[in-house]
C-alpha positions, 0 to 999 in steps of 0.5 A: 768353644766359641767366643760366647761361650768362653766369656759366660764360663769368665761370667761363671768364675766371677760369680763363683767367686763372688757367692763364695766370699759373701758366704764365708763373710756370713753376709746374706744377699739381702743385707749385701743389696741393701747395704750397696742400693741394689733391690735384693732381687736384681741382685739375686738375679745378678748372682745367679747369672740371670742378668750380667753385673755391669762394670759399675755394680761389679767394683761395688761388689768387689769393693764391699766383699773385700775382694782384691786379690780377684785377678791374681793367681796362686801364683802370685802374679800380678793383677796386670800380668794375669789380665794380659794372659788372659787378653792374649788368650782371648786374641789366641782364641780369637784368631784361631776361630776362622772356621767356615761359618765366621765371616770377617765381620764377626771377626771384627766384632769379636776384636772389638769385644776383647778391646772393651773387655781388656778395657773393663778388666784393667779399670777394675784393676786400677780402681782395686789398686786405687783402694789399696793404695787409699787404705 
């Protein structure tokens, strides 16, 4: 599995879950676009993984559906325990994909992609404990 391919299955999860939590709150798609400004069928296409959220749009979301408990586990670790499993996993991954076809560039790159995915997920996090801690 390739970097690529490991960032759209993290895309799927977040969709997921999501659709799953708007479907249990009853809240159609068109009352949730509408309700954050989002033309219902840019948000059709965000939830079904034709166009990807942007950082922006995925707080909204997150924050309208209530979702705060996203990054934790059954486990009940920790919003920040679970984004540093997930960054180091990324690294483990990273660094084991050395095979013949990667050039140190791509390396470089892919390094660079986990920097401003750990950077998007601990904002997403700081903005979620920003709610709780306001409510």
């Amino acid at each position: 599995m390739n970097l690529d391919e490991y960032i759209n299955g993290l895309d799927k999860i977040i969709i997921d879950r999501i659709k799953e939590v708007r479907t249990e709150k009853k809240i159609s798609r068109k009352k949730l676009a509408n309700d954050l400004g989002i033309a219902v069928s840019t948000y059709g296409d965000l939830e079904r993984g034709r166009i990807n959220f942007d950082l922006k749009r995925l707080i909204a979301v997150l924050k309208y559906l209530e979702i705060d408990d996203f990054f934790k586990k059954e486990e009940s670790k920790s919003q920040l325990e679970v984004i540093e499993e997930f960054s180091s996993s990324l690294k483990n991954f990273s660094t084991q994909s050395n095979d013949a076809k990667e050039t140190k560039e791509e390396v470089q790159e892919m390094k660079l992609d986990l920097k401003l995915i750990k950077m998007a997920l601990s904002d997403i996090v700081d903005k979620l404990n920003k709610t709780e801690d306001k409510e």
